[in-house]
DOMARSE-95334 format. One line per 8 residues: their letters; for each residue x, y, z of N, C-alpha, C. Coordinates in steps of 0.001 Angstrom, whole numbers, plus 500000, padded with zeros to 6 digits. Layout:
a> X:Y:Z:X:Y:Z:X:Y:Z; ...
//
This chain:
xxxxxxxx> 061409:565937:250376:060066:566501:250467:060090:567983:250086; 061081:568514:250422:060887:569897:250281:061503:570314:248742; 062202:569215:248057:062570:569490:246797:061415:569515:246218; 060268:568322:246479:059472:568172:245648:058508:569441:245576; 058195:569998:247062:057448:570841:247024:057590:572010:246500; 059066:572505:246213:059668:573388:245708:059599:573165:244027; 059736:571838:244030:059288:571477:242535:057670:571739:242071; 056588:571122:242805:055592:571726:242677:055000:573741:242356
xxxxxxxx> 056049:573731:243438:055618:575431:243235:056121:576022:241940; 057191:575686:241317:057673:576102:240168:056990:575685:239035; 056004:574512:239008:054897:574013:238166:054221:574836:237953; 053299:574839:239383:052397:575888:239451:052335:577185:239242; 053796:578272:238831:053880:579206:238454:054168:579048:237206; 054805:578296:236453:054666:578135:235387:053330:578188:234518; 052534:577339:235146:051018:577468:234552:050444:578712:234480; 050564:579520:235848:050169:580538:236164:050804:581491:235163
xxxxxxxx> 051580:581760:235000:052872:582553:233775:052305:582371:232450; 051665:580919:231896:051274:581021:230737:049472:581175:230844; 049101:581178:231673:047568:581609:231954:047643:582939:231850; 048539:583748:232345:048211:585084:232726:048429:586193:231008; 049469:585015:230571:049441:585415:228668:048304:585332:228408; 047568:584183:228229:046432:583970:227582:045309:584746:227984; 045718:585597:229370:044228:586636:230068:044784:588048:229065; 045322:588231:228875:046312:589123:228169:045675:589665:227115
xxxxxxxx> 045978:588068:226334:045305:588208:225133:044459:587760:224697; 043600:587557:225411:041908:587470:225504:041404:588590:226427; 042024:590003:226697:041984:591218:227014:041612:592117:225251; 042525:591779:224478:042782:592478:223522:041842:591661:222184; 041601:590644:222335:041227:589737:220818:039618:589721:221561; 038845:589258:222298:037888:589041:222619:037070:590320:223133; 038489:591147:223816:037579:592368:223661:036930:593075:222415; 038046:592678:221446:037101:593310:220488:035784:592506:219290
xxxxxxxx> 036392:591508:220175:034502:590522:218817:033278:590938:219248; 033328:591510:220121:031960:592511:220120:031722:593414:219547; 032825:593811:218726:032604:595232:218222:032850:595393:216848; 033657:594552:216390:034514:593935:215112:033279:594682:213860; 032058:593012:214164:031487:593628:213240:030345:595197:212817; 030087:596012:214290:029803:596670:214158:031115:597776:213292; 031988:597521:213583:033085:598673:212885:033282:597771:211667; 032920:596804:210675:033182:596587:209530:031937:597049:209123
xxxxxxxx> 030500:597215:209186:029410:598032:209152:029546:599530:209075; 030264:600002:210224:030401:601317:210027:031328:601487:208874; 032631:600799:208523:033474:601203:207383:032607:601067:206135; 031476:600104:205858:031234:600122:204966:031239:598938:204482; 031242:597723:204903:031249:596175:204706:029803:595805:204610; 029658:595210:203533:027841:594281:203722:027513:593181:205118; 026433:593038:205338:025850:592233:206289:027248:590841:205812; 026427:590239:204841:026916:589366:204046:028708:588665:204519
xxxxxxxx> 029183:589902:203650:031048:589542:204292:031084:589646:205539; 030468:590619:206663:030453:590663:208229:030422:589291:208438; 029359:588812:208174:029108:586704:208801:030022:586166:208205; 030464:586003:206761:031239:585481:206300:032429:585062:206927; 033243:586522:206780:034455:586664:207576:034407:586416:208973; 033154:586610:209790:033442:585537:211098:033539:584394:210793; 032811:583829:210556:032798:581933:210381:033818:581694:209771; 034564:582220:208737:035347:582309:207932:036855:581909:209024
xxxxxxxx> 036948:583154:209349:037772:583820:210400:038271:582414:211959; 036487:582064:212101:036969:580837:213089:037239:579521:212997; 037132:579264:211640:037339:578182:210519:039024:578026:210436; 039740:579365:209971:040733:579137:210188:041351:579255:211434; 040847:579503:212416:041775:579976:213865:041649:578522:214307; 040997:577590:213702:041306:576374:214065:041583:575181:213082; 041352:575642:212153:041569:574531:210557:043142:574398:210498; 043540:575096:210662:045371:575975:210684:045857:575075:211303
xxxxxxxx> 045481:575258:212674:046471:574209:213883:046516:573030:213924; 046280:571891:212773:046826:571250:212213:047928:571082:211824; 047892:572561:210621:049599:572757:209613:050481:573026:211120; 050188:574091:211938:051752:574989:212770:051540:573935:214012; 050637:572733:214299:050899:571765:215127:052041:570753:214732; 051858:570374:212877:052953:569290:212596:054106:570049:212371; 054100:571504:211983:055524:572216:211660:056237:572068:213209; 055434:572639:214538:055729:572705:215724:057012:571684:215832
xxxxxxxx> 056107:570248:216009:056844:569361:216103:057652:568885:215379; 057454:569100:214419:058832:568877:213216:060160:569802:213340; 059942:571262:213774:060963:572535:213591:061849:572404:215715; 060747:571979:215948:060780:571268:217836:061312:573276:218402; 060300:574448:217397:060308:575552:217808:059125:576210:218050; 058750:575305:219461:057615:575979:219784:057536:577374:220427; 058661:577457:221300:058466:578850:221268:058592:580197:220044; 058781:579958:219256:058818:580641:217639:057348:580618:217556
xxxxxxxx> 056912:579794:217787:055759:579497:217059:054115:580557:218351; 054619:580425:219301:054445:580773:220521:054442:582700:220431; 055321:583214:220195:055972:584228:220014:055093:585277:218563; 055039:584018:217438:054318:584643:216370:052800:584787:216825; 052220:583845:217180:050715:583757:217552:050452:584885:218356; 050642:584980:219179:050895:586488:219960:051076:587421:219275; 052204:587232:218632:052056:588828:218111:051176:589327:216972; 050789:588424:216385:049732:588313:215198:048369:589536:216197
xxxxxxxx> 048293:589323:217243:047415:590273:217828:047312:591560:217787; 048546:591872:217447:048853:593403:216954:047794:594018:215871; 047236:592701:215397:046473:593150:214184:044879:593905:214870; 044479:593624:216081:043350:594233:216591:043717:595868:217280; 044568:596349:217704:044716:597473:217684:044938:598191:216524; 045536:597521:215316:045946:598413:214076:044709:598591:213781; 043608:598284:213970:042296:598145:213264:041492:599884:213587; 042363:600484:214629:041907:601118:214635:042260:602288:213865
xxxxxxxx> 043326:602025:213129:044401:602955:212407:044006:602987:210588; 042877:602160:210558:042503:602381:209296:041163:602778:208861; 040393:603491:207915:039705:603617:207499:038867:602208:206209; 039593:601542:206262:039337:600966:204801:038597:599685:205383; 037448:599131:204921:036679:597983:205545:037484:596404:204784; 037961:596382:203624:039140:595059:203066:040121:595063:203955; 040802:596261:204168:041873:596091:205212:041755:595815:206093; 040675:596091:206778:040079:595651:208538:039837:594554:208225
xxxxxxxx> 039095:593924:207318:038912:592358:206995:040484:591240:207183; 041155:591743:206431:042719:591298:206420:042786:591396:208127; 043224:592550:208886:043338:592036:210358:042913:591080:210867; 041352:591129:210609:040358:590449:212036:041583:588674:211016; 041262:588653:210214:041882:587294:209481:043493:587411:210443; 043937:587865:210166:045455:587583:210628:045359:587343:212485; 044877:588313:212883:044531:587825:214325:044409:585745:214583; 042850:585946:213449:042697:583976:213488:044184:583187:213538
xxxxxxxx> 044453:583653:212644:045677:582850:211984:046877:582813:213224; 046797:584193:213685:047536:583682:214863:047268:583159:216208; 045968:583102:216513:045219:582012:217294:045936:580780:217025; 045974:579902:215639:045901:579008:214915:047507:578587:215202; 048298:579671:214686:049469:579430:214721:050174:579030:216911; 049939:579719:217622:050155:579833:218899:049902:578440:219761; 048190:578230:219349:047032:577281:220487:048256:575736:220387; 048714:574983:218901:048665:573619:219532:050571:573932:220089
xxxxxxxx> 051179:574441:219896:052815:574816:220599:052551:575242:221693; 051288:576028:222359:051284:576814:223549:050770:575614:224396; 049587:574437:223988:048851:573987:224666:049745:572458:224958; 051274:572178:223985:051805:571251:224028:053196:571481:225040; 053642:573063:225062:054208:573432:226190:053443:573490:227574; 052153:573683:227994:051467:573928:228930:051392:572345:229266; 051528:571442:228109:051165:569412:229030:052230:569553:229046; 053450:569748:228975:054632:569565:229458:054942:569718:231042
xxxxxxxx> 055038:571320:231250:055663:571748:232089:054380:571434:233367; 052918:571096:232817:052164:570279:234074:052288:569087:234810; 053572:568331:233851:053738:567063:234277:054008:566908:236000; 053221:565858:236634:053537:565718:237902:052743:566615:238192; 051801:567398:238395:050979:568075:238983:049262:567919:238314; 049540:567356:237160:047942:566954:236537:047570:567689:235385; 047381:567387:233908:046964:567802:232955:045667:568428:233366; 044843:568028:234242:043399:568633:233797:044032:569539:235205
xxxxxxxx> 044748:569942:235806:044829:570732:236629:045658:571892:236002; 046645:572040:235397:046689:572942:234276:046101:573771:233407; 045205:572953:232881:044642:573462:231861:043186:574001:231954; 042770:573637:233418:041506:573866:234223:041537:575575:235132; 043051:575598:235214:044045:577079:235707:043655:578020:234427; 044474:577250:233814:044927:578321:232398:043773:578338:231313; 042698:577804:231681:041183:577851:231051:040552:579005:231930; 040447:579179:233278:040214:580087:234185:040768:581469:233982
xxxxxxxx> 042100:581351:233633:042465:582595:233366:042261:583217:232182; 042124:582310:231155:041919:582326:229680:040689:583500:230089; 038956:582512:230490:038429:583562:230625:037761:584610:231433; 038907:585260:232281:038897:586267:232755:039330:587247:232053; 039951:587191:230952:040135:588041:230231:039791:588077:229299; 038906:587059:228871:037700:586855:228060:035986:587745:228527; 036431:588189:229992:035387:588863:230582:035882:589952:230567; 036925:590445:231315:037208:591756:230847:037900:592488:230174
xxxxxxxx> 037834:591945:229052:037923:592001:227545:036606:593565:227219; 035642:592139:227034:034680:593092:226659:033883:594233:227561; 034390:594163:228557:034072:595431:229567:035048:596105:229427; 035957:596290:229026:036831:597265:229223:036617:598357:227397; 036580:597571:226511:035657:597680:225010:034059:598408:225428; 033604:597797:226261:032502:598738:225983:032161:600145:227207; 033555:599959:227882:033673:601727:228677:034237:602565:227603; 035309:601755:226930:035982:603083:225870:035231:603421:224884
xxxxxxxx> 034145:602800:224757:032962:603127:223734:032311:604295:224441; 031946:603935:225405:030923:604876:226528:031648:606097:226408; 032975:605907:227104:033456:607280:227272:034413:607749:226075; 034325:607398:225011:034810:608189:224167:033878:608464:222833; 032486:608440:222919:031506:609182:222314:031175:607767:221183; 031153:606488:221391:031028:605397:220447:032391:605751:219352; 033500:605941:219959:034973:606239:218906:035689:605164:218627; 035304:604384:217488:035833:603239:217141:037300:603561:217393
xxxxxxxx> 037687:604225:216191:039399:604796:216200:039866:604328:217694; 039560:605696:218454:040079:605894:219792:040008:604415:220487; 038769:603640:220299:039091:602355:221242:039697:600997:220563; 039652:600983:219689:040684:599929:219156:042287:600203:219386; 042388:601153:219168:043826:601927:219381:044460:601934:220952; 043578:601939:221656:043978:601750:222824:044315:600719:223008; 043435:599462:222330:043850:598079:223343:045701:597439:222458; 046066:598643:222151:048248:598529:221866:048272:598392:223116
xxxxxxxx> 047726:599303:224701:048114:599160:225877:048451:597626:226059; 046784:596590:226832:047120:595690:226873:048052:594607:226019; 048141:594996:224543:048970:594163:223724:050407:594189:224506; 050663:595273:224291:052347:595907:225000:052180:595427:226010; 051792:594838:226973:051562:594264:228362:051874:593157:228352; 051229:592627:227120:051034:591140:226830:052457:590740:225971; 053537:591360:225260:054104:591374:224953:055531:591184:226172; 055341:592157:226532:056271:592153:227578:056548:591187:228954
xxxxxxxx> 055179:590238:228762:055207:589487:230006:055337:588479:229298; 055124:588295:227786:054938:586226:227373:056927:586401:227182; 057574:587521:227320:059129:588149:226985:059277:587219:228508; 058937:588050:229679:059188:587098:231090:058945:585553:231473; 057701:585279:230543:057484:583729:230562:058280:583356:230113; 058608:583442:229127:059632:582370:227995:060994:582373:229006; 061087:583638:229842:062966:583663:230229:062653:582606:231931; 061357:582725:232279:060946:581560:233386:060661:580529:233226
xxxxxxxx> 060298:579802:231716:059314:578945:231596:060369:577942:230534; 061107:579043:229444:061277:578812:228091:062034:577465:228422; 062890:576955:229922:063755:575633:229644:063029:574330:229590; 061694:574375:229967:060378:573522:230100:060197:573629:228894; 060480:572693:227692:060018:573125:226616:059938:571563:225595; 059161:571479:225402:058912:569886:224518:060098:569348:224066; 060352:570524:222928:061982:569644:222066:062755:569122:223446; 062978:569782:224588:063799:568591:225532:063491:567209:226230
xxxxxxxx> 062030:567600:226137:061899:566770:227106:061239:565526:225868; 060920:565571:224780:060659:564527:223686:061715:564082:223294; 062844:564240:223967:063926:563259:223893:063767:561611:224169; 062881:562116:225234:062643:560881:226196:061045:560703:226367; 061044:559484:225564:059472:559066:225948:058931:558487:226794; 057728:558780:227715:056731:558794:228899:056633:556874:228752; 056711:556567:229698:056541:555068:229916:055339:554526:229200; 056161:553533:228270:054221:553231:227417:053931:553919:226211
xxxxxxxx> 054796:554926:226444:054843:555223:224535:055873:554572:223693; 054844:554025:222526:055784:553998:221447:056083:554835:220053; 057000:554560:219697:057742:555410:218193:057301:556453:218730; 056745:557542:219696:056067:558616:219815:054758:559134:218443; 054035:557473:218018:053277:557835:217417:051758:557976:217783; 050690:558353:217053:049338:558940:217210:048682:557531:217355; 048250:556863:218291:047299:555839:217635:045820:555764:217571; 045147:554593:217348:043789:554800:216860:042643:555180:218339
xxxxxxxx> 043187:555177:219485:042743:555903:220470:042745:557131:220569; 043370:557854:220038:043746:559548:220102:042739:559308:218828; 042561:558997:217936:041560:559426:216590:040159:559410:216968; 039861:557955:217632:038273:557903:218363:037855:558858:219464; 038692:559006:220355:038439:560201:221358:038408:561568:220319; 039423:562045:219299:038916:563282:218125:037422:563335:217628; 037383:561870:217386:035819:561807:216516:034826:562307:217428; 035185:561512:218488:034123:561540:219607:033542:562972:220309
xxxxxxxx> 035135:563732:220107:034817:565054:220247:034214:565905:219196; 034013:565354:218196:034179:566001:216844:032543:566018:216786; 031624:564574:217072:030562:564619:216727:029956:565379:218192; 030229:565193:219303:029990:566519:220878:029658:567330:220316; 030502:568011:219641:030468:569200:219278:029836:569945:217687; 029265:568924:217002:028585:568850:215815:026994:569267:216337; 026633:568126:217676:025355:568474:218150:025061:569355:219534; 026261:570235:219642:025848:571614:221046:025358:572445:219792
xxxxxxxx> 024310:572821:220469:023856:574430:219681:024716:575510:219509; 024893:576308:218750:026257:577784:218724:025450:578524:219712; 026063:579136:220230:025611:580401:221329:025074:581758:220567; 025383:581423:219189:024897:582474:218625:023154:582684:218365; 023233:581515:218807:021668:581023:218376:020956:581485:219350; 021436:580807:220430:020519:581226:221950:020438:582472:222421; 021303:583632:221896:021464:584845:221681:020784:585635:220706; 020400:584836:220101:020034:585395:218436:018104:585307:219140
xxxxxxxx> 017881:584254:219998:016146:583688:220298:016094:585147:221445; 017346:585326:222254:017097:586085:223000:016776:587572:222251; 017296:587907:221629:016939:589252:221126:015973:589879:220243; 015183:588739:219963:013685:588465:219340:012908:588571:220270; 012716:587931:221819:012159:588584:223227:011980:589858:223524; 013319:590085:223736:013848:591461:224292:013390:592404:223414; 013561:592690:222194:013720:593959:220748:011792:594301:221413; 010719:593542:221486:009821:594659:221536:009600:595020:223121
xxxxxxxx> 010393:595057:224016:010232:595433:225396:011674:596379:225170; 012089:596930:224178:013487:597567:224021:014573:597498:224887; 014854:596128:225026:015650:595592:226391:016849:595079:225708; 016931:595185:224217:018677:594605:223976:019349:594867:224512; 019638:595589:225514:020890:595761:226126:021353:594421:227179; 020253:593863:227105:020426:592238:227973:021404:591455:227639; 021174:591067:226214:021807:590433:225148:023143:590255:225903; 023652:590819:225213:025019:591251:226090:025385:590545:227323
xxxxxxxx> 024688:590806:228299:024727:590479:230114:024538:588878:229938; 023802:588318:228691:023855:586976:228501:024790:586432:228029; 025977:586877:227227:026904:586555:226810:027746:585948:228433; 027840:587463:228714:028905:587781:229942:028355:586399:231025; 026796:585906:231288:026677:585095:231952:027324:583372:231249; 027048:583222:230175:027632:582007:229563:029650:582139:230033; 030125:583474:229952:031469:583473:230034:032075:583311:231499; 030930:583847:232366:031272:583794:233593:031124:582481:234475
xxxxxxxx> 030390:581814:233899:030038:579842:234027:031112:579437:233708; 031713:580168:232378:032599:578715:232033:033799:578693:232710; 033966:579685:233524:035480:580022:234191:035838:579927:235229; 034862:579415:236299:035297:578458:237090:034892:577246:236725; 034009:576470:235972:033549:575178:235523:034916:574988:235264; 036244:575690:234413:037106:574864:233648:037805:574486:234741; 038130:575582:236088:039179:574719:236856:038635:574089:237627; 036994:573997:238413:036944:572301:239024:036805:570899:238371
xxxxxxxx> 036183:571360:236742:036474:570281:235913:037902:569783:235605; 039107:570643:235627:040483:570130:235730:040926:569092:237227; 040323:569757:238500:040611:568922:239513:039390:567503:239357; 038152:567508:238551:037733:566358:238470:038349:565781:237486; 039155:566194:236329:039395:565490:235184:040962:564402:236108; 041881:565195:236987:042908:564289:237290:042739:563508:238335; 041512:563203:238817:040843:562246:239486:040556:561001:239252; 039504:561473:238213:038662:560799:236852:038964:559980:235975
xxxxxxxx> 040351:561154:235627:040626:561046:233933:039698:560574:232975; 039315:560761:231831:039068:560220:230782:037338:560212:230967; 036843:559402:232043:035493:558578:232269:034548:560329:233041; 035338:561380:233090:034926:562508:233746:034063:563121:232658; 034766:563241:231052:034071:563465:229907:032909:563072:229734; 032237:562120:230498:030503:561567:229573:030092:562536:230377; 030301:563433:231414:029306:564385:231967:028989:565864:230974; 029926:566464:230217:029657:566921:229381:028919:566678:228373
xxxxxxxx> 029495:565860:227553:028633:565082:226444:026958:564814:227010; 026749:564526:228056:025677:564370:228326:025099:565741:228341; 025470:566830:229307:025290:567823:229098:024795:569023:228141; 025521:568433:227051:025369:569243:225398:024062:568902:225104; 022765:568339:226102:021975:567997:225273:021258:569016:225475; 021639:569519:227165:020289:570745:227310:020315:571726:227075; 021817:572529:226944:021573:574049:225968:020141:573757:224784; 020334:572665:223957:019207:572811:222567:018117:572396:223113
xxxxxxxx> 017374:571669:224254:016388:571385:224499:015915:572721:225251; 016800:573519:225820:016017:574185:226668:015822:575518:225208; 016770:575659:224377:017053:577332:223304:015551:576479:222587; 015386:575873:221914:014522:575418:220953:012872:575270:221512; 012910:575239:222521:011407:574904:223454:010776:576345:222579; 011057:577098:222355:010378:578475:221782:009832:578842:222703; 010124:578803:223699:009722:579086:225197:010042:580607:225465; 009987:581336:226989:010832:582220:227640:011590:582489:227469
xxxxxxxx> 011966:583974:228298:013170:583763:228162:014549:583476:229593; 013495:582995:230394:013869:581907:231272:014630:580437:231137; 013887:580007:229923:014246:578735:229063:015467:579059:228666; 015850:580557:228280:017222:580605:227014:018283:580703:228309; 017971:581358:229659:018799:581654:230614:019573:580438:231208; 018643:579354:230983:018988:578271:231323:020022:577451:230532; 019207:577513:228878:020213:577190:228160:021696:577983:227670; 022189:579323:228212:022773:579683:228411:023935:579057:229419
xxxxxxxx> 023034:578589:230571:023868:578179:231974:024399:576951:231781; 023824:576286:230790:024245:574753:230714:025127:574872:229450; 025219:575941:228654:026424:576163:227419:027747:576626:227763; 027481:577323:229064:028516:577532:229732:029054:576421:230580; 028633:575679:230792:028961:574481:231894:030053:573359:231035; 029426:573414:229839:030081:572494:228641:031444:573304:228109; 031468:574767:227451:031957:574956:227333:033653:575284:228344; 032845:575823:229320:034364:575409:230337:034424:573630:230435
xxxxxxxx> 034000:572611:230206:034945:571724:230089:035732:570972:228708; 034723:571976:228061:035499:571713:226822:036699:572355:226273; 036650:573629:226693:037895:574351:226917:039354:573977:227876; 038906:572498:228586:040162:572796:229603:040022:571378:229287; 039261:570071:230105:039508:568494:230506:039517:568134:228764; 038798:569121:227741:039117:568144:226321:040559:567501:225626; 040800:569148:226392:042098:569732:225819:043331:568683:226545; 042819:568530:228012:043820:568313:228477:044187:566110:228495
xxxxxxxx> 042719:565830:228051:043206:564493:227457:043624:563812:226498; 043326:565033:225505:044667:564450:224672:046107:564361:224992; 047019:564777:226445:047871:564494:226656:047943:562791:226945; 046927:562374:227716:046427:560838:227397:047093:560245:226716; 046029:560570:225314:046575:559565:224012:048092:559949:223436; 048586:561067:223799:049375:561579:222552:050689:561281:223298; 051890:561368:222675:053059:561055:223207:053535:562467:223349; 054544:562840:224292:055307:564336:224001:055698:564321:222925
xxxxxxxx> 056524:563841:222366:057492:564119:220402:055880:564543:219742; 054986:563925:219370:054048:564000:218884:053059:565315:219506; 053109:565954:220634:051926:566471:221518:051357:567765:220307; 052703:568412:219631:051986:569708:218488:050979:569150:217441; 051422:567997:217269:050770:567478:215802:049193:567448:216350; 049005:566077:217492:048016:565924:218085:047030:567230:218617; 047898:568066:219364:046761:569596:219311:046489:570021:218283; 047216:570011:216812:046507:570534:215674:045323:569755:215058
xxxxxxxx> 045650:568093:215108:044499:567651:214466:043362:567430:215238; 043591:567806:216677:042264:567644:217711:041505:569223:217341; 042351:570381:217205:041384:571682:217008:041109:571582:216224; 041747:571115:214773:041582:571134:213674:039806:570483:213549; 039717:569285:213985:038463:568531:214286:037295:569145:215379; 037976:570475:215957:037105:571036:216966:036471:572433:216177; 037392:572722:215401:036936:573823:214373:035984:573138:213821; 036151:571769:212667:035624:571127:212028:033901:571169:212668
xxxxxxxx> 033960:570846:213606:032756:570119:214433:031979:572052:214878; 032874:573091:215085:031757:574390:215007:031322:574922:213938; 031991:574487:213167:031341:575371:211751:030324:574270:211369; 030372:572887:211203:028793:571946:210883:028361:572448:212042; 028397:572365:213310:027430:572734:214179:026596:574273:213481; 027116:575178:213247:026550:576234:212762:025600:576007:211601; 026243:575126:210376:025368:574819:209645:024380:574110:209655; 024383:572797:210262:023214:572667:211123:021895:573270:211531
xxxxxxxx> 022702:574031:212654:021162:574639:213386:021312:575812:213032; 022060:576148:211961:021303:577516:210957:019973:577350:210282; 020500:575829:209251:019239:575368:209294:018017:575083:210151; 017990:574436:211137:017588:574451:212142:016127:575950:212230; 017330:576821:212482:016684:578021:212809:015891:578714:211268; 016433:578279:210446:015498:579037:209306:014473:577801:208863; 014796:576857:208900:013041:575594:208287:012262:575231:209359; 012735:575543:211047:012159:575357:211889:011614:574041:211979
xxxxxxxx> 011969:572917:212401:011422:571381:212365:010723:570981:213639; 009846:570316:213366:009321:569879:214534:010334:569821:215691; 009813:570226:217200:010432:570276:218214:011018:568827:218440; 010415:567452:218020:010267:565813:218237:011535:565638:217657; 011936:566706:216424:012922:566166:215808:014276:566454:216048; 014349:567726:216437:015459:568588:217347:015972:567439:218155; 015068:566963:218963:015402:566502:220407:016013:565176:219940; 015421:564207:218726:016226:563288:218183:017583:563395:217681
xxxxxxxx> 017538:564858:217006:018582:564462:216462:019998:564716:217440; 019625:565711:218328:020355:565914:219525:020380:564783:220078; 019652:563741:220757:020071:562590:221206:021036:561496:220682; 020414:561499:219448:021435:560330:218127:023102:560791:218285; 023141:562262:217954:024646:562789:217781:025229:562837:219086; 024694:563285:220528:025521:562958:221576:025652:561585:221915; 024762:560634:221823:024879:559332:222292:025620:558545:221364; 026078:558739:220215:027003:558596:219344:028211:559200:219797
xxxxxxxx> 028212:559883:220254:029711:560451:220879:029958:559691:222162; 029253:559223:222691:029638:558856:224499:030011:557527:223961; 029245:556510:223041:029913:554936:222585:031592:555576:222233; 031775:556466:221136:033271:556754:220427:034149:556965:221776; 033494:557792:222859:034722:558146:224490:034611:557212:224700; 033737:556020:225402:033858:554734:225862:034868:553607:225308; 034766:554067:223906:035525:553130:222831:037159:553844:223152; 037189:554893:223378:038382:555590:223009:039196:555097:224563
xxxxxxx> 038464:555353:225689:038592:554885:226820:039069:553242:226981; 038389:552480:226267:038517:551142:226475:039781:550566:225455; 040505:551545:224539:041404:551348:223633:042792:552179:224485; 042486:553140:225081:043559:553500:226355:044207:552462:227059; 042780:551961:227661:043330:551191:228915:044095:549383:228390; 043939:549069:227388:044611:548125:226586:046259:548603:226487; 046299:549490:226036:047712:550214:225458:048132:550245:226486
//
C-alpha cells in the first residue's frame, strides 16, 4: 500500500513538473499575442501580413505536429524533441532586439513551429508517465496549469507596457527572464521525469494493443473532433462583436477583460473535466460537442452585450475540455509505440478544423446570413460530430 501510494505521489509530481513547463511557457508565448501584432504595426507591417501571419502562424503550430509526431516516434527522442520546442521560444524575447518588421515575422513563425515541434512528444510523455492515475486526470492538471500562465502571461505584458511608457523593446526583452526560468526548470524535469519516457515503456504493449498500430477508431474520434471544431465560432469573432458595442461608449478597454474571462473558465473546466473524463471516459465528450452550439447562438443573436458575455462563458467551458479530455482520449485509441504519431495527426486535424472554422464564420461575419441559417448550420456540423464520437465509442468498445 504504501509503495503504491508512494508510486502515486511520484505520478502526480511528475504531471505537476511538466504542467509547471507549460505555465512557463505560456508566461512568455501568450504573453505576448496580445501585443505581437500591435508591434508588427508599429515596425511597419500592413494590416494584411499582421492577419496573415497569425492564421498563418497557427496553421503551422499545428499542421507540423503531424511531421515531429511521426519523427518522435520513429527517432523514440522525445525528449530532443521536447527540449527544441521550448527553446524555439527564445524567439519571443529576441523580438524585442530588432527593429525590422520581416524579421519579427520570422520569430512570431519560429515560436509556432516550436509549439508544433514540442505539443505531440510532450503530450505522449505526459500519457505515459499518467499511467495508473488517469489520462483525463493529467491532462485536466497540466491544462490548468497550461492556463495560468496563459493568464498571467498577458498581465504581466500589459504592466511592462504601463510602466515602461508603451516600450515595446524594453518589454519583449524582458520576458528572456521567464524564458531562463523556463529553461532551467524543463533542465530539472527531464533529470526527474526524463526515465518515464515512451521509447521505454513502448517496448511493451498495453493489453489489447496490437502491432502498436492506429486503427479506424482513433480516425473517427479525429474526424469527429475535426468537424466539433469546424462548427465552434473563433473567439476572435465574439471579441471582434464586442468591440463594435464598446468603441462608441469608449470602453475598449473591456475587450481585453473578455479575453481574460474566456481564459479564466477554461482553467478550471480542464481539471474537473479530467476527473469527469476518468470516470466517464469517452461518453463524457458529447457534453462539449453539445456545448459548441451556444458560444454561436448566443455571439450571432446581434444582441447585447450580455449575449457575447455569455457566449464567451460557454467558449470557455468547451475550450477547457477541449484542451485537456480531447487530448487525453486519444490515449484510448492510440497504442504507446504509436502515441507521437497519433498526437500529430489528432492536432494536425485540430489545426485543420480552426483555420475552416475561421473561414467559415469569416464569412459568416462579412455576408451576414439569416440568423435561421447560422443556427442550422451549427446544428448539422455538431450533430454530425456526436454520431462520428458515438461511432468512434462503439468501435472502442469492440476492440
Amino acid at each position: 500500500m504504501k509503495t503504491d501510494l508512494a508510486s502515486s505521489r511520484s505520478v502526480y509530481a511528475a504531471i505537476l513538473l511538466l504542467g509547471i513547463v507549460s505555465l512557463l511557457g505560456d508566461v512568455v508565448y501568450e504573453g505576448s499575442r496580445g501585443l505581437v501584432p500591435d508591434y508588427l504595426a508599429f515596425l511597419g507591417s500592413s494590416a494584411f501580413i499582421i492577419v496573415f501571419v497569425g492564421r498563418f502562424g497557427e496553421f503551422l503550430g499545428y499542421a507540423l505536429r503531424l511531421v515531429s509526431g511521426v519523427l518522435a516516434d520513429t527517432t523514440r527522442a522525445y525528449w530532443a524533441f521536447i527540449f527544441l520546442g521550448y527553446g524555439l521560444i527564445v524567439a519571443i524575447p529576441l523580438l524585442g532586439f530588432t527593429n525590422l518588421w520581416w524579421i519579427a515575422i520570422i520569430l512570431v513563425l519560429l515560436e509556432r513551429i516550436g509549439k508544433a515541434v514540442r505539443s505531440p512528444a510532450r503530450d505522449a510523455v505526459l500519457s505515459i508517465v499518467s499511467k495508473g492515475v488517469g489520462a483525463g486526470k493529467a491532462f485536466g492538471i497540466h491544462e490548468l496549469l497550461d492556463q495560468i500562465g496563459a493568464i498571467l502571461g498577458p498581465l504581466i505584458v500589459a504592466a511592462l507596457m504601463f510602466y515602461s511608457g508603451n516600450n515595446y523593446g524594453l518589454t519583449f526583452s524582458f520576458l528572456l527572464v521567464p524564458f531562463l526560468a523556463l529553461v532551467a526548470f524543463l533542465v530539472f524535469t527531464y533529470n526527474r521525469v526524463g526515465q518515464s519516457r515512451p521509447s521505454d515503456a513502448g517496448k511493451v504493449e498495453e493489453k489489447g494493443e496490437k502491432g502498436g498500430r492506429l486503427g479506424g477508431a482513433f480516425y473517427i474520434y479525429t474526424s469527429a473532433v475535426l468537424l466539433n471544431t469546424i462548427g465552434l465560432i473563433p473567439y476572435e469573432l465574439i471579441l471582434l462583436k464586442a468591440s463594435a458595442i464598446l468603441q462608441p461608449m469608449n470602453q475598449q478597454w473591456l475587450v481585453p477583460l473578455i479575453y481574460l474571462l474566456i481564459q479564466g473558465i477554461d482553467a478550471p473546466t480542464a481539471l474537473f473535466a479530467g476527473y469527469s473524463y476518468d470516470k466517464f471516459k469517452i461518453k463524457v465528450l458529447a457534453l462539449p460537442f453539445i456545448l459548441s452550439i451556444f458560444p454561436t447562438l448566443f455571439a450571432m443573436t446581434n444582441a447585447d452585450l450580455r449575449a457575447l458575455l455569455f457566449a464567451a462563458v460557454f467558449f470557455g467551458l468547451v475550450l477547457g475540455m477541449q484542451e485537456s479530455i480531447y487530448r487525453a482520449a486519444v490515449s484510448e485509441f492510440a497504442p504507446i509505440s504509436s502515441r507521437g504519431t497519433a498526437y500529430g495527426i489528432f492536432n494536425t486535424a485540430y489545426g485543420v478544423g480552426m483555420l475552416s472554422s475561421g473561414f467559415v464564420y469569416g464569412l459568416i461575419a462579412t455576408f451576414n446570413p439569416p440568423y435561421a441559417a447560422i443556427v442550422l448550420y451549427v446544428f448539422v456540423v455538431q450533430a454530425a460530430a456526436v454520431v462520428l464520437l458515438v461511432k468512434a465509442y462503439s468501435e472502442s468498445v469492440k476492440a
